[in-house]
C-alpha angles and dihedrals in degrees: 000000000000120000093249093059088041090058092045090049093052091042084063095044090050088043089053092037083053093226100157091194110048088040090059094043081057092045090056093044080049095048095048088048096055104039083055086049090056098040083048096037089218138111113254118246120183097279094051093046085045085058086051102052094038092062085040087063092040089056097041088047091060094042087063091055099050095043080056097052096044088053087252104133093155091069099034090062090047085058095041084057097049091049091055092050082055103052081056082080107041130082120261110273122243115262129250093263090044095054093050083056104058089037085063092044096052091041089056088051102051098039091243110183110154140008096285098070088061091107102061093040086057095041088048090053091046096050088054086068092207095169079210097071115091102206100201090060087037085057089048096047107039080046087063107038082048090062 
């Protein structure tokens, strides 16, 4: 089963469980989906709803930074709750071998020597799409393996 039709499955069990947050949560992963299906005019496979949700974690990441900051912790649990209700979603990250190792890998292909070849080893990750890779880990660490 794709994970479109995964995410429209669970949004009818919460409806029928009767479970109001989890089913919002789902309503806004829907609602993301299909606006990109209609700004792309396509229909969304895996990789294009993990896109989605991946943006989705990152927002609701920095939201909980900036509900901490600001001394709102209500909202930054409501948040917290909506991003683990994400994840569900998501694959399994690397770990944090795993990571090193494709850092190393991706610094031997592009000749990365310095700091200054950051930007091609990123984009190079990037370019991969492994839905795994969290690319704000992947920037600290290949930072500091770089220097």
């Amino acid at each position: 089963m794709s994970l479109k039709a995964t995410i429209q499955q669970d949004m009818k069990t919460a409806m029928r469980a009767g479970d109001k947050f989890r089913l919002g949560t789902l309503r806004l992963m829907w609602a993301e989906i299909k606006q990109r299906e209609i700004d792309d005019r396509c229909e969304a496979d895996d990789d294009l709803v993990l896109h989605v949700l991946n943006r989705m974690v990152k927002q609701r990441r920095d939201s909980i930074a900036q509900y901490r900051q600001g001394g709102r912790e209500d909202l930054a649990e409501s948040e917290e709750n909506e991003l683990a209700v994400l994840q569900r979603y998501l694959p399994q990250p690397l770990s944090a071998q795993e990571l090193d190792a494709l850092i190393e890998r991706t610094i031997d292909a592009v000749g990365a020597n310095s700091a200054g070849d950051m930007g091609k080893v990123m984009g190079h990750l990037k370019q991969q799409g492994d839905a795994r890779v969290d690319m704000a880990e992947a920037s600290r660490r290949v930072k500091q393996r770089l220097n």
